[in-house]
C-alpha positions in Angstrom: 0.0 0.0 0.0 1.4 3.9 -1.1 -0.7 5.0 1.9 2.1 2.8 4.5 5.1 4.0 2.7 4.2 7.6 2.9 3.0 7.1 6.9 6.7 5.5 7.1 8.5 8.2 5.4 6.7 10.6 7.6 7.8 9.3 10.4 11.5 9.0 9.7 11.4 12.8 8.8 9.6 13.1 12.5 12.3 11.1 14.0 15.0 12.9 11.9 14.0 16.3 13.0 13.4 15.5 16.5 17.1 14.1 16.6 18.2 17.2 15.1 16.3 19.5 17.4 17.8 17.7 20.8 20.8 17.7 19.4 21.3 21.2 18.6 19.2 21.9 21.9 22.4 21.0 23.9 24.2 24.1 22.4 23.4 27.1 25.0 24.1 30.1 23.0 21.9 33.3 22.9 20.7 34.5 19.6 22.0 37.8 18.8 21.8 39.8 15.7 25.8 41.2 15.3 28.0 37.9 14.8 31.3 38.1 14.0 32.1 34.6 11.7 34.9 33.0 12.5 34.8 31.0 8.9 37.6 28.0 10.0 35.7 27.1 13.7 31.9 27.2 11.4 33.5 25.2 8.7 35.6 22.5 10.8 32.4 22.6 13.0 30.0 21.6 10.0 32.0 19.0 9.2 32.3 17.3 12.7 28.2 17.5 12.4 28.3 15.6 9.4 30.9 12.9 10.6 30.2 12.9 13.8 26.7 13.0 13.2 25.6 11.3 10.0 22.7 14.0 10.0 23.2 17.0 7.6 19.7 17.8 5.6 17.9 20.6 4.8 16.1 20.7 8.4 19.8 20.8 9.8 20.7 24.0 8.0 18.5 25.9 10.2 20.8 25.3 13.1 24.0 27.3 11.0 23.4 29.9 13.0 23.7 28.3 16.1 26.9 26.6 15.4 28.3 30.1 13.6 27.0 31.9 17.5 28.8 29.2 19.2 32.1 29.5 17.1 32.8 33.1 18.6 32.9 31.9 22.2 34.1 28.1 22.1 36.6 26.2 19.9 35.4 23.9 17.2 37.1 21.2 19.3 34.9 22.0 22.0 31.9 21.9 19.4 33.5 18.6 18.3 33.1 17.4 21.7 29.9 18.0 22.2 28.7 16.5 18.8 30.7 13.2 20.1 28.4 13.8 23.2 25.1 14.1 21.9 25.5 11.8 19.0 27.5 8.8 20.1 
């Protein structure tokens, strides 16, 4: 039946974003508008998302931001860490 697939693939996006959101809930960083990028921590902390992680999608790019707020005040070893954390 399509009706089971689609139910099914609804429910892995579900469980996808909800992985995503709890993940990126454990970074405590205050939204601000002026962000200074630090380009090497947001790359190098992308990347330890997607190996670290296995979770890079579309939904996951809303959390750039996040990682790019938390590059000006911790390392992206630090971020590393905590992907190891949440992840593993």
């Amino acid at each position: 039946m399509k009706g089971n697939g689609s139910l099914e693939l609804l429910e892995q996006e579900i469980r996808h974003r909800q992985r995503v959101d709890s993940i990126f809930g454990k970074f405590n960083v205050e939204d601000k508008t002026d962000i200074v990028m630090d380009y090497t921590c947001l790359k190098a902390s992308i990347e330890h998302f997607k190996s670290i992680c296995n979770e890079m999608s579309d939904y996951s790019l809303k959390y750039i931001r996040k990682l790019a707020i938390a590059c000006e005040t911790i390392s992206s070893e630090d971020i590393k860490k905590a992907f190891l954390a949440a992840c593993q």
